[in-house]
Every structure is written in structure tokens, then in C-alpha cells.
Short mmCIF file of the C-alpha atoms (twelve columns), coordinates in Angstrom:
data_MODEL
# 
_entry.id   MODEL 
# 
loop_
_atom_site.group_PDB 
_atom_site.id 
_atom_site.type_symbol 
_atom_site.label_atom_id 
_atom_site.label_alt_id 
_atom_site.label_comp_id 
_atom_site.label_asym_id 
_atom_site.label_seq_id 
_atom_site.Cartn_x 
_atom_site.Cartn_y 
_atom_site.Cartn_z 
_atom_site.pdbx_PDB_model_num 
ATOM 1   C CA . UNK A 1   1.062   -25.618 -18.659 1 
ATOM 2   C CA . UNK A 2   2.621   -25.188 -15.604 1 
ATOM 3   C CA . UNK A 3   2.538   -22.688 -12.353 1 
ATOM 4   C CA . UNK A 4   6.642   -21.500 -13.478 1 
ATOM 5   C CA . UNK A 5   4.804   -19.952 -17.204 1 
ATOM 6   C CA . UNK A 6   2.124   -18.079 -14.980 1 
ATOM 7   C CA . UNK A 7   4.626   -16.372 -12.565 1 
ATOM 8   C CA . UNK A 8   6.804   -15.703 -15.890 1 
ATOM 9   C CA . UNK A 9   2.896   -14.235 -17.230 1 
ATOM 10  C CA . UNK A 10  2.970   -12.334 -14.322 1 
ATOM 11  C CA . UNK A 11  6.601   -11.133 -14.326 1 
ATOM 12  C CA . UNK A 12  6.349   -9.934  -17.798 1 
ATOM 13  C CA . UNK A 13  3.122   -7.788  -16.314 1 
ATOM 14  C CA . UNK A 14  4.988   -6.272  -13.724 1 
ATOM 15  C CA . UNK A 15  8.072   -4.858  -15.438 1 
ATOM 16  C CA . UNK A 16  6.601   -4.428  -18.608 1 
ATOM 17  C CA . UNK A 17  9.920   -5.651  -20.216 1 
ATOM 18  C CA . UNK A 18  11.446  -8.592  -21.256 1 
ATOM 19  C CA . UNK A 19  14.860  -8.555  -20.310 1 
ATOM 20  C CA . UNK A 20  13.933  -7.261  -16.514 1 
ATOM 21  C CA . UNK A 21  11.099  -10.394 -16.663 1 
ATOM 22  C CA . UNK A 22  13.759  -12.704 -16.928 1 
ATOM 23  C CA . UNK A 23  16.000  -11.520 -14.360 1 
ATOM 24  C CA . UNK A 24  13.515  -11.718 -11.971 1 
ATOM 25  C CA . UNK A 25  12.444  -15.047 -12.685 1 
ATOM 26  C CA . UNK A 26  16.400  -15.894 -12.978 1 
ATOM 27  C CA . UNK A 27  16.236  -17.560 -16.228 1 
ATOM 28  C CA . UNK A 28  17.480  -15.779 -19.732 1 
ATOM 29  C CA . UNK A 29  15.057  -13.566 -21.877 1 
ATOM 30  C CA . UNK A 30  15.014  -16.156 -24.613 1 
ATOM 31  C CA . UNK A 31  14.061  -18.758 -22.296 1 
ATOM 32  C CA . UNK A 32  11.508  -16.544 -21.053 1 
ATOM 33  C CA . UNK A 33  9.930   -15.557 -24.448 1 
ATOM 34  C CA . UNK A 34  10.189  -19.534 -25.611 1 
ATOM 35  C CA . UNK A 35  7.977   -20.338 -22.593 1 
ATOM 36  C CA . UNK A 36  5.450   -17.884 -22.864 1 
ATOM 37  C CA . UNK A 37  5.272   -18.995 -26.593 1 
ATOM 38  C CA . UNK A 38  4.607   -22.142 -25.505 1 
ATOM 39  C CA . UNK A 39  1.911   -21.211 -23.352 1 
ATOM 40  C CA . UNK A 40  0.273   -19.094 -26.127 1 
ATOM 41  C CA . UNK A 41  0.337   -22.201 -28.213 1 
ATOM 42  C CA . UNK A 42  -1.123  -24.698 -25.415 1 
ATOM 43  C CA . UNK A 43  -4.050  -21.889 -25.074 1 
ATOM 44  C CA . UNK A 44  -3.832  -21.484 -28.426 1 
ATOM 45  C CA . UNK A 45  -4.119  -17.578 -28.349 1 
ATOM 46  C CA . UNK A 46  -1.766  -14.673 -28.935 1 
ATOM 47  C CA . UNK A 47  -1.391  -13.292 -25.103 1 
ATOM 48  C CA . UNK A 48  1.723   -10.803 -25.652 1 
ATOM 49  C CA . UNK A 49  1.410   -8.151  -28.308 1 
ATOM 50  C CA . UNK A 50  5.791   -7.996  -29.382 1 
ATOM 51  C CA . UNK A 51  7.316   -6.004  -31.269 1 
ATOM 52  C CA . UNK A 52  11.226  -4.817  -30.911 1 
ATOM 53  C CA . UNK A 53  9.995   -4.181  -27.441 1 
ATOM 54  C CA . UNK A 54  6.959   -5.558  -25.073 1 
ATOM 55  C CA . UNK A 55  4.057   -3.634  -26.034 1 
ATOM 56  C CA . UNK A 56  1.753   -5.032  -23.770 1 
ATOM 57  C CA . UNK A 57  -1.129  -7.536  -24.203 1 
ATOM 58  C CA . UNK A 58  -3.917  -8.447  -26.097 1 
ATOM 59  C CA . UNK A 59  -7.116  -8.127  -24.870 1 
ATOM 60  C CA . UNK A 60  -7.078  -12.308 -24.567 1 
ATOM 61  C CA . UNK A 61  -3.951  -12.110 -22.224 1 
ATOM 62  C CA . UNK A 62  -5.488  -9.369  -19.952 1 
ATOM 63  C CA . UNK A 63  -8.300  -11.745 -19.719 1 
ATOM 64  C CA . UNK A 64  -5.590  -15.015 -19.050 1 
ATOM 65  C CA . UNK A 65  -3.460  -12.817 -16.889 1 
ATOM 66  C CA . UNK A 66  -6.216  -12.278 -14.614 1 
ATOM 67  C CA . UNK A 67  -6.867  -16.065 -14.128 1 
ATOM 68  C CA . UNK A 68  -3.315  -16.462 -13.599 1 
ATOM 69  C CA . UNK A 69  -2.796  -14.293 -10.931 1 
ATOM 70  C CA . UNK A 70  -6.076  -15.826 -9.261  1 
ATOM 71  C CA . UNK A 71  -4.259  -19.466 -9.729  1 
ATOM 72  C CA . UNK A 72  -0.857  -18.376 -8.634  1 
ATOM 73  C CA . UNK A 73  -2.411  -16.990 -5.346  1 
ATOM 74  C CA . UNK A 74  -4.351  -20.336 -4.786  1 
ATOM 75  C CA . UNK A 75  -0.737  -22.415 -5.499  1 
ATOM 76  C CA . UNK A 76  0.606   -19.731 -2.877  1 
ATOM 77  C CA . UNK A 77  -2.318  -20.183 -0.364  1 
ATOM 78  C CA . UNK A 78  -2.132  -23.722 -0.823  1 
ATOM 79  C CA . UNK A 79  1.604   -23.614 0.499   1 
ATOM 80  C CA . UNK A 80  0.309   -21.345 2.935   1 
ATOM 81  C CA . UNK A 81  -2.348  -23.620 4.140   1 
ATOM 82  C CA . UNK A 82  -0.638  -26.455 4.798   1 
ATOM 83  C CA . UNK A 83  2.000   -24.833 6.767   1 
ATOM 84  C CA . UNK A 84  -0.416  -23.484 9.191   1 
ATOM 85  C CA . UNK A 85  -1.831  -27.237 9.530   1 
ATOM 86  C CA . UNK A 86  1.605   -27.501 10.727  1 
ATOM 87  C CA . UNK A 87  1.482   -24.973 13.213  1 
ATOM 88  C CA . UNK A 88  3.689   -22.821 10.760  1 
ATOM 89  C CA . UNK A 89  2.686   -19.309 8.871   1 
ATOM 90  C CA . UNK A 90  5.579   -19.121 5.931   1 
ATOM 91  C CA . UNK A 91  5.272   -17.060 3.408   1 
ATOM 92  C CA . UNK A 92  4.940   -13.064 2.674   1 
ATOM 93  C CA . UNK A 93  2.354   -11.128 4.069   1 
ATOM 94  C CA . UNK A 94  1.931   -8.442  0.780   1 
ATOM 95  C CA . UNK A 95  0.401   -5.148  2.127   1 
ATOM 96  C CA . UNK A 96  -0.810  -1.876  0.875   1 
ATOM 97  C CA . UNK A 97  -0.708  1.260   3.027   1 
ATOM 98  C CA . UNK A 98  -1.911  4.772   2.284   1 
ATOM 99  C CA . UNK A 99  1.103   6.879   1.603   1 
ATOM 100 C CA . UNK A 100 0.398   8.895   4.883   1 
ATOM 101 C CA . UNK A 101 -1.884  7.862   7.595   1 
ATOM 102 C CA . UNK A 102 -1.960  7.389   11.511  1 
ATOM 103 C CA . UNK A 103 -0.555  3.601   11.397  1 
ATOM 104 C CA . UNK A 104 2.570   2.682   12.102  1 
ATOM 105 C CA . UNK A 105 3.065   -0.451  9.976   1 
ATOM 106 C CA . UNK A 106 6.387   -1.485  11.594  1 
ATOM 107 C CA . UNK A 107 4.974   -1.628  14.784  1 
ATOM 108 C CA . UNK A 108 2.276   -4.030  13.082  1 
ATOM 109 C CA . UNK A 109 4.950   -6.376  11.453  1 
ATOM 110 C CA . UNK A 110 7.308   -6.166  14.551  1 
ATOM 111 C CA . UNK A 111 4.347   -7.541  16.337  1 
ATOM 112 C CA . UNK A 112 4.061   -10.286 13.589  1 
ATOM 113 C CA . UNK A 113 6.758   -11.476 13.877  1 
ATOM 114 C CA . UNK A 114 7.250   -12.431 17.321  1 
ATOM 115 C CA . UNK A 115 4.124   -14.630 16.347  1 
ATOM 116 C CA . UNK A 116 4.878   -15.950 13.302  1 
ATOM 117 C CA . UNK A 117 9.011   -15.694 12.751  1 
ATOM 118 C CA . UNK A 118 9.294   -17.411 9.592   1 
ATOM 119 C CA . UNK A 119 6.859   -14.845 8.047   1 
ATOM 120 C CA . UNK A 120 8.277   -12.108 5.771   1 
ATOM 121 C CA . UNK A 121 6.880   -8.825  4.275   1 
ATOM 122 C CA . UNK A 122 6.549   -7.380  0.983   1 
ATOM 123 C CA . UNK A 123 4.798   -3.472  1.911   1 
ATOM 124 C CA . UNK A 124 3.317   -0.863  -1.039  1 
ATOM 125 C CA . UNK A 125 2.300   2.247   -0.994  1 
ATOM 126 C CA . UNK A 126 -0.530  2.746   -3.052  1 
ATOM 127 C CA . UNK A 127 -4.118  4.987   -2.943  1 
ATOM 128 C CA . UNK A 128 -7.762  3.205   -1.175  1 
ATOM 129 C CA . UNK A 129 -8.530  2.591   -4.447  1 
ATOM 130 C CA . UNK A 130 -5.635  1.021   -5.863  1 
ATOM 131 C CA . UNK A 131 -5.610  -1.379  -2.756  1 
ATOM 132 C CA . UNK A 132 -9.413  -2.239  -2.906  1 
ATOM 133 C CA . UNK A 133 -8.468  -3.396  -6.540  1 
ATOM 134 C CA . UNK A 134 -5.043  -5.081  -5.204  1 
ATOM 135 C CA . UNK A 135 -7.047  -6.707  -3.020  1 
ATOM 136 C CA . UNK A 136 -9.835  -7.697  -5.070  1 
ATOM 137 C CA . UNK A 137 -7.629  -9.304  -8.046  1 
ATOM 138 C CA . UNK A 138 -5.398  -11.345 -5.415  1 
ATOM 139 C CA . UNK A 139 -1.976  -9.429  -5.970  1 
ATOM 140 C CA . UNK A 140 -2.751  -7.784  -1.811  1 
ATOM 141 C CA . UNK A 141 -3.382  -10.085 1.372   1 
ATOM 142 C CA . UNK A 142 -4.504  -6.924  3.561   1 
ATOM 143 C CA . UNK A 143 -4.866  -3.420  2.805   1 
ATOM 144 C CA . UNK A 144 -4.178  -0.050  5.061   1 
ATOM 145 C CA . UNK A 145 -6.703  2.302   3.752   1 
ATOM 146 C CA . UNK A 146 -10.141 4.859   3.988   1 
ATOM 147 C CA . UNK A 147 -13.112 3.090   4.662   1 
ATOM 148 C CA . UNK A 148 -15.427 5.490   2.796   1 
ATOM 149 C CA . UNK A 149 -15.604 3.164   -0.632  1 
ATOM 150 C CA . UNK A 150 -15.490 0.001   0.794   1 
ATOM 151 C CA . UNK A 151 -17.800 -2.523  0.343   1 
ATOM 152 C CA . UNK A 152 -18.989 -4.763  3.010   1 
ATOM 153 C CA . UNK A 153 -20.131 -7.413  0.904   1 
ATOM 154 C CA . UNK A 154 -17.125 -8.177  -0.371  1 
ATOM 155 C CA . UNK A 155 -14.619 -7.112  2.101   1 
ATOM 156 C CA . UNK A 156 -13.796 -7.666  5.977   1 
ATOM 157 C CA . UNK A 157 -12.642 -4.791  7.685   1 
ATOM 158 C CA . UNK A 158 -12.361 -3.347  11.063  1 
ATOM 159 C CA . UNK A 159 -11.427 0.710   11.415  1 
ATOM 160 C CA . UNK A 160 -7.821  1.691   13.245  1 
ATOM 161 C CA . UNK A 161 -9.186  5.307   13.897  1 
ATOM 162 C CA . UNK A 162 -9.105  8.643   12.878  1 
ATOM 163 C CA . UNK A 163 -6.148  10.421  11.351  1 
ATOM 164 C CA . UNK A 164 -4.854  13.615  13.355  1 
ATOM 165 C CA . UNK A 165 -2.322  15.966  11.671  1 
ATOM 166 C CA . UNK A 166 -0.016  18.069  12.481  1 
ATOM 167 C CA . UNK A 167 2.377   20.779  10.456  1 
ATOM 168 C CA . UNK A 168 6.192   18.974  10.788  1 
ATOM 169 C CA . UNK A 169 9.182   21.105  10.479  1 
ATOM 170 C CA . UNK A 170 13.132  20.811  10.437  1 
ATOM 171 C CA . UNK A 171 13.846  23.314  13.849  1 
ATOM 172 C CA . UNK A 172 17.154  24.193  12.334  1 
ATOM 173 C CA . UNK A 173 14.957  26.003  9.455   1 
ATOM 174 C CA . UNK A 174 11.750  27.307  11.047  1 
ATOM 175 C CA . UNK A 175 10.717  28.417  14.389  1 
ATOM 176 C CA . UNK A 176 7.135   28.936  15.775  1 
ATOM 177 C CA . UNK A 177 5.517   30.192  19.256  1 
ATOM 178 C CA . UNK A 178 3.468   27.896  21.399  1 
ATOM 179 C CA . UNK A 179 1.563   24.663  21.230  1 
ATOM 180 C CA . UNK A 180 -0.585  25.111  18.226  1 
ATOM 181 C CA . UNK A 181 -0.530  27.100  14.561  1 
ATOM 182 C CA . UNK A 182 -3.623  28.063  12.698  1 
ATOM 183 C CA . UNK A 183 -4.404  26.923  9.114   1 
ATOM 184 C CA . UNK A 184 -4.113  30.974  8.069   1 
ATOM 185 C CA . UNK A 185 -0.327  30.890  9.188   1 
ATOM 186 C CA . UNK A 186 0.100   27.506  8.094   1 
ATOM 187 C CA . UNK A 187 -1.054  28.294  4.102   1 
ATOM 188 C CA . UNK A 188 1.470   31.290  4.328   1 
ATOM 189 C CA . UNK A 189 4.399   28.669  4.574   1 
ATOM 190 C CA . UNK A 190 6.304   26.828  1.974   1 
ATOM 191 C CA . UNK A 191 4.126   23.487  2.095   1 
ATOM 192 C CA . UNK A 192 5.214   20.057  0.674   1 
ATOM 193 C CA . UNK A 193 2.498   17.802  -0.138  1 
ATOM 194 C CA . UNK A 194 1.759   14.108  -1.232  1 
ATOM 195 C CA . UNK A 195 0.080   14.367  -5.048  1 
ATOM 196 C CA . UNK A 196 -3.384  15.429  -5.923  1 
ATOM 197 C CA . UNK A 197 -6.307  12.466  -5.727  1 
ATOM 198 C CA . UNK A 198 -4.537  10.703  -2.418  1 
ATOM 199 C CA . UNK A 199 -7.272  10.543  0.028   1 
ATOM 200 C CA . UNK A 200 -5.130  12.554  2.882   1 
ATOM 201 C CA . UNK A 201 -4.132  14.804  -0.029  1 
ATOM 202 C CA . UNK A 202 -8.713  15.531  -0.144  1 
ATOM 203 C CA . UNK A 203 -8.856  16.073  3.229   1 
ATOM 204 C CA . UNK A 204 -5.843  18.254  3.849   1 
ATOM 205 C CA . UNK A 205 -6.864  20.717  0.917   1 
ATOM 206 C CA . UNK A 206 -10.993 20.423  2.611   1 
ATOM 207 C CA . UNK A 207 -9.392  21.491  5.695   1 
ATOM 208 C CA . UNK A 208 -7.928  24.393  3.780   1 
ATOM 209 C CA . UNK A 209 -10.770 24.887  1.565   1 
ATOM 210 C CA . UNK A 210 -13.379 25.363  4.426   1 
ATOM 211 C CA . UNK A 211 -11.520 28.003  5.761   1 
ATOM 212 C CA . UNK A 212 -11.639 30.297  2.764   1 
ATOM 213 C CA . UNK A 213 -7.549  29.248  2.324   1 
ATOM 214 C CA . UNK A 214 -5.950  27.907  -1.261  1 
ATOM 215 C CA . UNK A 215 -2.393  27.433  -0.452  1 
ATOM 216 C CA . UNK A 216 0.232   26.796  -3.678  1 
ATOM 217 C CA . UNK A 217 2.117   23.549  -2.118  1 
ATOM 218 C CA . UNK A 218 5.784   24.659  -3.378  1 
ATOM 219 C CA . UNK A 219 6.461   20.642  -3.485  1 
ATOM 220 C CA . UNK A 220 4.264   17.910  -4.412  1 
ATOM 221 C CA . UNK A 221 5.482   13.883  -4.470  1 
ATOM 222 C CA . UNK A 222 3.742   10.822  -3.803  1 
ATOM 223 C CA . UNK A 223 7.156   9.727   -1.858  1 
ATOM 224 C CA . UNK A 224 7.001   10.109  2.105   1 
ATOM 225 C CA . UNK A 225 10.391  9.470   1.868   1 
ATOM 226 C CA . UNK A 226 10.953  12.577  -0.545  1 
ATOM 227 C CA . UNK A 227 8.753   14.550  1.539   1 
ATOM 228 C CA . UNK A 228 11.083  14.503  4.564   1 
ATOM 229 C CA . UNK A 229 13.911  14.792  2.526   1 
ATOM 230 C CA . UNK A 230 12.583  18.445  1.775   1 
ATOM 231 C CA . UNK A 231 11.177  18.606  5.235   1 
ATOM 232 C CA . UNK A 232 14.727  18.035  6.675   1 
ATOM 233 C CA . UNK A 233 16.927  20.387  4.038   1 
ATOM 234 C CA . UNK A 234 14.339  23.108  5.465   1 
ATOM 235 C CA . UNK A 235 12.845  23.249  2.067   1 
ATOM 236 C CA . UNK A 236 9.281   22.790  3.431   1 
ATOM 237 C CA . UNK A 237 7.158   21.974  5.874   1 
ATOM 238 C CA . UNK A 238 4.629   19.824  5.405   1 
ATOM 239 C CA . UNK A 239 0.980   18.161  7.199   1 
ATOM 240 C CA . UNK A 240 1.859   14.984  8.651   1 
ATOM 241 C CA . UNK A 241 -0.277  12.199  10.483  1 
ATOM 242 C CA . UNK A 242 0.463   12.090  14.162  1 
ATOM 243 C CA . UNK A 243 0.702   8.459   16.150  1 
ATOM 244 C CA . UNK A 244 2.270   7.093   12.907  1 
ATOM 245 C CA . UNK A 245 5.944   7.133   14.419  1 
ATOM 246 C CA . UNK A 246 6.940   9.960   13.413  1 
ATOM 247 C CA . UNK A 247 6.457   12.275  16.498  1 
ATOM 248 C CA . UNK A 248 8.773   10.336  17.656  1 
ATOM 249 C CA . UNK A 249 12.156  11.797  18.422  1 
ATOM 250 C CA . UNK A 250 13.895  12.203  15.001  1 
ATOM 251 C CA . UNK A 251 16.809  14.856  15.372  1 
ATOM 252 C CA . UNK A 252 15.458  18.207  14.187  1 
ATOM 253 C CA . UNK A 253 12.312  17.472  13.147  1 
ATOM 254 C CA . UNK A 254 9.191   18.627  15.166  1 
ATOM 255 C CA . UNK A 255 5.208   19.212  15.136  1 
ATOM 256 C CA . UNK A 256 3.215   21.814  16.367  1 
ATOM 257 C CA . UNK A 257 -0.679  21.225  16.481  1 
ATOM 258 C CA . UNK A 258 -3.376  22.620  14.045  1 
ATOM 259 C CA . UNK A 259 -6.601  22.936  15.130  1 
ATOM 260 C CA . UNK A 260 -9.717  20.572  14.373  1 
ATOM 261 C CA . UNK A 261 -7.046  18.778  12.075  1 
ATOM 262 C CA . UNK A 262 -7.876  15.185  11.236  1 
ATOM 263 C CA . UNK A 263 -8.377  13.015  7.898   1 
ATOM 264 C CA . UNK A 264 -12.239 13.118  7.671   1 
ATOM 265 C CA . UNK A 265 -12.678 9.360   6.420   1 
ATOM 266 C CA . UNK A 266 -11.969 6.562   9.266   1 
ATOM 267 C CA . UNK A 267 -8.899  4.433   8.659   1 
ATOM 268 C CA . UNK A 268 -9.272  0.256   8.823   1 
ATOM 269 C CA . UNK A 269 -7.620  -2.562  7.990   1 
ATOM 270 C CA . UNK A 270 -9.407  -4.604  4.788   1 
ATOM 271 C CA . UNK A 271 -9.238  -8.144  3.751   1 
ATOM 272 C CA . UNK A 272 -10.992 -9.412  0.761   1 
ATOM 273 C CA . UNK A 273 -14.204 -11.787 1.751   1 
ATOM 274 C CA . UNK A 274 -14.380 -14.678 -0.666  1 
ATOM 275 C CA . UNK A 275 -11.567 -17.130 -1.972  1 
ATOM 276 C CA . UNK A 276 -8.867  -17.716 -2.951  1 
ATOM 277 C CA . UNK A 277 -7.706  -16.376 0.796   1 
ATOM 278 C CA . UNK A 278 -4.670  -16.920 2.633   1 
ATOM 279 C CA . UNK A 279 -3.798  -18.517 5.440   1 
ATOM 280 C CA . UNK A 280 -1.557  -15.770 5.965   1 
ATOM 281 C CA . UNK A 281 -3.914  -13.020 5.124   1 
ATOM 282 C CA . UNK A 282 -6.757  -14.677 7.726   1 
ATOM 283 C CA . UNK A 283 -4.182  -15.009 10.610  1 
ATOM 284 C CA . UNK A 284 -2.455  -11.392 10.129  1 
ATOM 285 C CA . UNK A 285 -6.402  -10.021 9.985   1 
ATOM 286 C CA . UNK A 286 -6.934  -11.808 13.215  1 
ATOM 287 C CA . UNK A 287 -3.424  -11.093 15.024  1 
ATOM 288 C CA . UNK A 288 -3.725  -7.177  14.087  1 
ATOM 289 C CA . UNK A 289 -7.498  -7.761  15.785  1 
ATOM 290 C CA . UNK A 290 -5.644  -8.481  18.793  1 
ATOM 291 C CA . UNK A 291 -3.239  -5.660  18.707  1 
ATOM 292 C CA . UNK A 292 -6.168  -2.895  18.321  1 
ATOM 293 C CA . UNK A 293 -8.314  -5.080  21.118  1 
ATOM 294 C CA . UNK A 294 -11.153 -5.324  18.751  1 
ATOM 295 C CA . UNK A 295 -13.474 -8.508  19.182  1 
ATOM 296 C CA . UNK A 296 -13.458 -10.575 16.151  1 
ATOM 297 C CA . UNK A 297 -17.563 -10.631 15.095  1 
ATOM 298 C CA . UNK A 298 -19.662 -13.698 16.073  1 
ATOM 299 C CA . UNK A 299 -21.120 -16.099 13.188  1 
# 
């Protein structure tokens, strides 16, 4: 056995094909499928259930996969380690962000990287829970979420802050009086949303809820991206986070304030408490301590 068959393991996981396995890993798909053979015959265990296609894996490789990812992130962290006894931080910091939230994560990894220039960055954009579980299974080094189901025991965190919304608009398309909009005028407009069961997603529709309001979001996605794509054709408007870069000037687009309008969970930054841990994930935790001017706790 060696580490190469556990990222192929892990490869194979994350495309859920064969072929696309491969060309990740650069090597061909037979040379792929011969390898993980040999690995089922080392463990002596069927890992990969095949038919014409990958159809996923037994209940054994779930089981193996799990320890490989765990082993893969202590080869990485071991890399990782001995770099920063160097006075180096190589590597990729992997982060998960809520979809829609109050922190700017380029301002975060600008920051980085006048620290740590050899660093690179691989970001997702997942739900809380799916980062809690990226972070508890080794395949996240840090984790941009609500603090509301996370566990102390197992978890380092600090919270960024509250999230404060706004309703953004293409000014080309729409055009409203004064400073602020209330969440009766707001429901009456053509809303785009992120999808149902994202935390912000809860809070928005609470917000709506608690005023006796149950707008019909004409647009749903769990793509930012495709949200202001809509936003800017003058499709929709939409509730946005504020302080997360995008009041910033963008040509066209605008907010105007709703009142009492904030995510009701606090937002933090997690890392997970036991090992395997990263070098990289423990300095990035203790930079971005720095950058919010938050006191690292004493032993």
C-alpha cells in the first residue's frame, strides 16, 4: 500500500467516475482501476462496487475510505509540519464558507498571504452542517459558518459577528425612496433566494414569518454567483449580507436598509480540536485571530 492508492481512493470518491478519477490523478483509467484492485487485494476486501459504471462502494470501502482520508491528511500535515519548522507554511488552506454571510473571505486570504506567500487556497461553499462534517472527517482545515450546532468539545471557534442584511437591487431595473424599505414592501417584490435548509435561507424566511409575511421567492439557487446574475439582468432582487464586499461599489447594483434585519445565529470561524491538525489550519486560526483582534484563550 501506498499514500498514491489512497488519493486515487479518494479521487474515485469525489467524482464518482472512473474516467474523471484518472484525469485528476493524471494517470489512465486502467491504471487507475489496476491499482485500486491491488489495494482491494492487499486489504483483502471488495472496496468498489463496479459495474459498466462506478456504482459506489461497499459498506467495507466507506469504512476504508474514511481511514484514508484521515491518513492522507496526516501525510499532508506532516508536509505541512515540517515546513513551518522551517519557518515556511506551504500548502492549501481548504475552507468552507456559508453561501451568504457577513465575511469577506478575500479580504481573509489577501491578508494570508502577505504572511504566508507560498500558501494557496482551495474555498467551498457548503451549509454549517456540511462544514462541521468537512471538518470533522479531515477533508476542511477551517470552516466559515453558524455557531448554533457547534460543539465545543470538539471544535475551536471564535464568532466574526452578526449578519446584517439588506434588499440589493440592479438601479437600472428598480427604484425606491429613502434610506430604508420595510419587509411588507419588500415580500411584494420579485425575490431571488439561496435554497431552502441554508441557515441565512431560516433566518431570512423567520424574519418574514414573524411579520405575518410568506413571500413566493420567484428564483431560488444555492449559487451567489447565479443570484447576482438575476440581480443584475433586473430579474430580482434579492436579501444580501452587508460588510461582506458587496456594498461595495459594483456598477448598478445598490442596497437599501430593512429594518431589525440580521441572521439570528452568530457567525465564527471553526477549527476541529483533536488530530490529525494542520500546521496550516493552526496558523490561519491564529492569523485570522489577529485580523478580528480577538485574544487567543489562555491554557
Amino acid at each position: 500500500m501506498d499514500i498514491k492508492q489512497l488519493k486515487f481512493l479518494i479521487a474515485l470518491d469525489e467524482t464518482r467516475h472512473f474516467g474523471q478519477a484518472a484525469a485528476r490523478c493524471h494517470i489512465t483509467q486502467p491504471t487507475l482501476s489496476m491499482r485500486l484492485r491491488n489495494l482491494e487485494d492487499e486489504l483483502d476486501l471488495v472496496l468498489v462496487n463496479r459495474g459498466q459504471r462506478f456504482e459506489g462502494f461497499t459498506q467495507a470501502g466507506e469504512r476504508v475510505l474514511a481511514w484514508a482520508r484521515t491518513l492522507l491528511a496526516a501525510h499532508d500535515g506532516l508536509f505541512a509540519e515540517a515546513a513551518a519548522c522551517r519557518g515556511q507554511l506551504v500548502g492549501s488552506l481548504r475552507l468552507g464558507l456559508v453561501p451568504l454571510s457577513n465575511f469577506n473571505p478575500v479580504n481573509y486570504i489577501q491578508g494570508l498571504s502577505g504572511t504566508y506567500p507560498e500558501l494557496k487556497y482551495s474555498l467551498s461553499s457548503l451549509s454549517s452542517d456540511e462544514i462541521i462534517e468537512g471538518l470533522g472527517n479531515n477533508q476542511l482545515d477551517l470552516g466559515v459558518c453558524y455557531l448554533d450546532h457547534v460543539n465545543p468539545n470538539y471544535f475551536e471557534f471564535f464568532e466574526i459577528g452578526e449578519t446584517r442584511v439588506g434588499l440589493l437591487y440592479d438601479t437600472r431595473h428598480f427604484h425606491f425612496e429613502g434610506p430604508e424599505m420595510s419587509w411588507e414592501d419588500a415580500a411584494e417584490l420579485p425575490l431571488g433566494m439561496i435554497t431552502t435548509g441554508m441557515h441565512y435561507r431560516k433566518s431570512i424566511d423567520l424574519s418574514f414569518r414573524s411579520r405575518g409575511l410568506n413571500p413566493q421567492p420567484i428564483m431560488e439557487s444555492d449559487s451567489t454567483y447565479q443570484l447576482l446574475q438575476a440581480i443584475h439582468q433586473g430579474f430580482c432582487c434579492s436579501i444580501m449580507p452587508l460588510d461582506s464586499g458587496l456594498e461595495e461599489p459594483i456598477e448598478h447594483l445598490a442596497f437599501i436598509n430593512l429594518p431589525d434585519a440580521s441572521v439570528l445565529a452568530p457567525l465564527g470561524l471553526v477549527m476541529r480540536k483533536t488530530e490529525p491538525r494542520s500546521a496550516i489550519a493552526e496558523k490561519c486560526f491564529a492569523e485570522a485571530r489577529k485580523m478580528f483582534g480577538i485574544e487567543a484563550p489562555a491554557d
